[in-house]
C-alpha positions as CSV (number, residue, x, y, z in Angstrom):
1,X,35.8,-21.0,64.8
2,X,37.5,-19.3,62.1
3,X,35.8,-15.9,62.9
4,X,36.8,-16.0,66.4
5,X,40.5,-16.9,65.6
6,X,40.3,-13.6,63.2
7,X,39.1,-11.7,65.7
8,X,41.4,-12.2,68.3
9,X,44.0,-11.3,65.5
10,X,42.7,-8.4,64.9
11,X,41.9,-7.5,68.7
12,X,45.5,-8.9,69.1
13,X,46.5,-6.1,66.5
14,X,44.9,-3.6,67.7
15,X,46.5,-4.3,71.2
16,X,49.8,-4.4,69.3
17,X,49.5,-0.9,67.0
18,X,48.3,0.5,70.8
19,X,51.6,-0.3,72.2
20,X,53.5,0.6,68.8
21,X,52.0,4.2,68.6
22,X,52.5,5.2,72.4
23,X,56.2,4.2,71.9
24,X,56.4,6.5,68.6
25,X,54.9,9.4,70.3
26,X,57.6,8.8,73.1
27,X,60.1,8.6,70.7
28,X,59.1,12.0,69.2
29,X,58.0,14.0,72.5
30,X,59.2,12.2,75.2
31,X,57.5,10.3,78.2
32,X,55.9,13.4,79.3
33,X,54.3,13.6,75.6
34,X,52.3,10.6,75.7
35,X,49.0,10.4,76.6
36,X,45.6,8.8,75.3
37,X,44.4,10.7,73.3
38,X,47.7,11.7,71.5
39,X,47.7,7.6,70.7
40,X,44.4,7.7,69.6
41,X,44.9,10.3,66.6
42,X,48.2,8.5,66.1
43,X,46.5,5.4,65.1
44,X,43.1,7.3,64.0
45,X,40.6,5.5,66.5
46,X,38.9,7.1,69.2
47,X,40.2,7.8,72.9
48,X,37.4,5.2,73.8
49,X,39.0,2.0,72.0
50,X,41.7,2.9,73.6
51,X,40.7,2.5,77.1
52,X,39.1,-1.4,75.6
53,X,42.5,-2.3,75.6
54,X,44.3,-0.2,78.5
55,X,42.4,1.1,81.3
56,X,44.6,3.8,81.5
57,X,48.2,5.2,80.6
58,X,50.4,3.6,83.3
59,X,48.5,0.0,81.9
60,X,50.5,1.1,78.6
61,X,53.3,1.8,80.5
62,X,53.6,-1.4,82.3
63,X,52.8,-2.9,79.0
64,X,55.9,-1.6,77.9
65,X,57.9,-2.2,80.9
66,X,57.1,-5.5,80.4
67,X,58.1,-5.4,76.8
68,X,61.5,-3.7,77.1
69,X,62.4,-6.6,80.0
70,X,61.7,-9.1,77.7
71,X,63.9,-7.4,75.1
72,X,66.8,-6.6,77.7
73,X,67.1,-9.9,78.8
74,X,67.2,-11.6,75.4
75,X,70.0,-9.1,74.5
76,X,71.3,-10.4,78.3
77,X,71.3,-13.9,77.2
78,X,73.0,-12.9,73.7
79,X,75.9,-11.5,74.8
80,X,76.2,-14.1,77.8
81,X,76.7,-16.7,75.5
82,X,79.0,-15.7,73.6
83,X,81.6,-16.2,76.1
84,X,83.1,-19.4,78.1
85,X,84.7,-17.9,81.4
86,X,82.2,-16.7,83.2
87,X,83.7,-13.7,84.1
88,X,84.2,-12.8,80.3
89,X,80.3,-13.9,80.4
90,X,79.7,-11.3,83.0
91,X,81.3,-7.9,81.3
92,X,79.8,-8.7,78.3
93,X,76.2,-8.7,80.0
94,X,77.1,-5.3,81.9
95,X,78.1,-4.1,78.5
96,X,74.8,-5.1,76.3
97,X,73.1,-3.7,79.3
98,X,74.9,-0.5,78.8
99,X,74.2,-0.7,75.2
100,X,70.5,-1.7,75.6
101,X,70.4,1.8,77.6
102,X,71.7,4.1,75.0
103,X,70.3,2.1,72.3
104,X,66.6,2.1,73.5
105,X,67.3,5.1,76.2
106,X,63.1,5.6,76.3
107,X,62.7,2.3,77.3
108,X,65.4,2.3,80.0
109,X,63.6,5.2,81.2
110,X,60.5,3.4,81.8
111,X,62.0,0.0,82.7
112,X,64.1,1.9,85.6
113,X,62.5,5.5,86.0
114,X,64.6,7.8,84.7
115,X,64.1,11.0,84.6
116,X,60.3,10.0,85.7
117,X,58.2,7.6,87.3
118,X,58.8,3.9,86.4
119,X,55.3,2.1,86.5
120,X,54.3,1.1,90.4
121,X,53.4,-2.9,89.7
122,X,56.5,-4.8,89.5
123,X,56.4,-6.7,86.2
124,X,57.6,-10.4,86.6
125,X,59.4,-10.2,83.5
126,X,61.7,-7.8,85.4
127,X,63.2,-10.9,87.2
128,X,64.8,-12.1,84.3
129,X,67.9,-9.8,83.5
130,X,68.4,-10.3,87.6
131,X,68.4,-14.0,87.0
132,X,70.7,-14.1,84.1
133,X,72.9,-11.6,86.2
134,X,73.0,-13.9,89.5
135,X,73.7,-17.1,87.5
136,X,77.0,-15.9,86.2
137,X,77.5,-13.9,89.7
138,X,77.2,-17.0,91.4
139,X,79.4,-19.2,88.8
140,X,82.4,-16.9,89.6
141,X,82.2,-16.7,93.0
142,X,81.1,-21.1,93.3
143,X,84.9,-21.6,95.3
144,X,83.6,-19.4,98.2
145,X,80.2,-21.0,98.4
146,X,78.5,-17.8,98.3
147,X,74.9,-17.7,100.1
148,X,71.7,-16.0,97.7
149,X,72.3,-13.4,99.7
150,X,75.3,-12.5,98.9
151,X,75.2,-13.0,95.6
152,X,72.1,-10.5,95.3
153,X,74.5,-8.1,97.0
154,X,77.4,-8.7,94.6
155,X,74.5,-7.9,91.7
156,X,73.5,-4.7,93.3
157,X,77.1,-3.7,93.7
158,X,77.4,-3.9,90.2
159,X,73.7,-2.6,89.5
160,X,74.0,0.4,91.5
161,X,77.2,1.3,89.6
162,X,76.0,0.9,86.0
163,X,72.8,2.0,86.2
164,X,74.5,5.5,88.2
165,X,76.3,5.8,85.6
166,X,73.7,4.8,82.6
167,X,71.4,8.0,84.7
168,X,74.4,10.0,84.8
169,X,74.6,10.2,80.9
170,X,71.2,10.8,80.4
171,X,70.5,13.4,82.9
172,X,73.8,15.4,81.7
173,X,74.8,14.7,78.4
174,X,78.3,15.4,77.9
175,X,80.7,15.4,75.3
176,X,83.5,14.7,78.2
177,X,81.7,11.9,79.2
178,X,81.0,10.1,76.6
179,X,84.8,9.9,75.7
180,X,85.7,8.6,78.9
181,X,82.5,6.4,79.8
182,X,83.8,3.2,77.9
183,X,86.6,3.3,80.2
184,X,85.4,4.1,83.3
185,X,82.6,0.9,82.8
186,X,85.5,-0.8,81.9
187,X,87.1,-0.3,85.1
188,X,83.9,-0.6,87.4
189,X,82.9,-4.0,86.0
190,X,86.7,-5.4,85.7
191,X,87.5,-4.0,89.5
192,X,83.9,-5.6,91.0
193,X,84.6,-8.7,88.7
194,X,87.7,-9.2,90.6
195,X,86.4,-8.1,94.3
196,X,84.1,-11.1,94.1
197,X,86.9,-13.6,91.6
């Protein structure tokens, strides 16, 4: 038994340096950078142990999708609880989700396609952050008696503004913008905050 526990370690391992060296390489050369073989030399095995653990590329890629909702979400939950009100609750989310994009900006790019082509399967951890988001959404707006519905529409209000924004930056950096962008996500979450209040 002890053999096969140490060698799903090690497969487990194996899986994990995978995963560890793609993201390096897109660290270093961007999405457009990474392919098999490039993570092979990385972690000196051949292109065909590779393809044991991901049939191919976009398998990584949804690996990683996967990974970075996982991360967003806990950084979600974070900043959510550091607050009462839930509309203090609710900027602070939009702004560790701002954060979370500049801070891991590869991984936003995968997670939302970016400046290329976000991986086709929907990952279910991708329903967390929306969760977390609707919760609060919902809390605020409890006096009106808000249907899902609308509460998915108040989210994509908010969505569709930050993550314009979040592309915005990293399609065109800009000195300009980055002095102002603080503000203007200020304003964007505090006005919507207050359309659905």
């Amino acid at each position: 038994m002890a053999s096969k526990d140490r060698i799903l370690r090690q497969k487990e391992e194996t899986r994990s340096n995978i995963l560890e060296a793609a993201y390096a390489i897109v660290k270093e050369d961007g999405w457009q950078g990474l392919s098999m073989r490039k993570i092979a030399d990385k972690i000196e095995y051949t292109a065909p142990i590779i393809y044991e653990y991901f049939s191919n590329k976009e398998a990584i890629l949804n690996e990683l999708t996967g990974k970075g909702f996982i991360k967003l979400a806990k950084e979600l939950q974070e900043a959510r609880d550091k607050f009462e009100k839930p509309e203090e609750q609710l900027e602070a989310m939009w702004m560790a989700y701002w954060d979370f994009a500049f801070t891991d900006t590869e991984m936003y790019q995968v997670m939302f396609g970016v400046q290329m082509n976000c991986c086709s399967d929907r990952c279910s951890a991708a329903e967390a952050p929306y969760k977390l988001f609707t919760a609060v959404i919902g809390e605020i707006m409890k006096n009106s008696n808000p249907t899902d519905e609308v509460i998915k529409q108040k989210y994509f209000t908010f969505f569709s503004v930050i993550h314009g924004l979040i592309a915005i930056n990293i399609i065109n950096k800009s000195e300009i913008m980055e002095t102002i962008n603080n503000q203007i996500l200020k304003d964007a979450i505090g006005g919507i905050i207050k359309s659905i209040q």
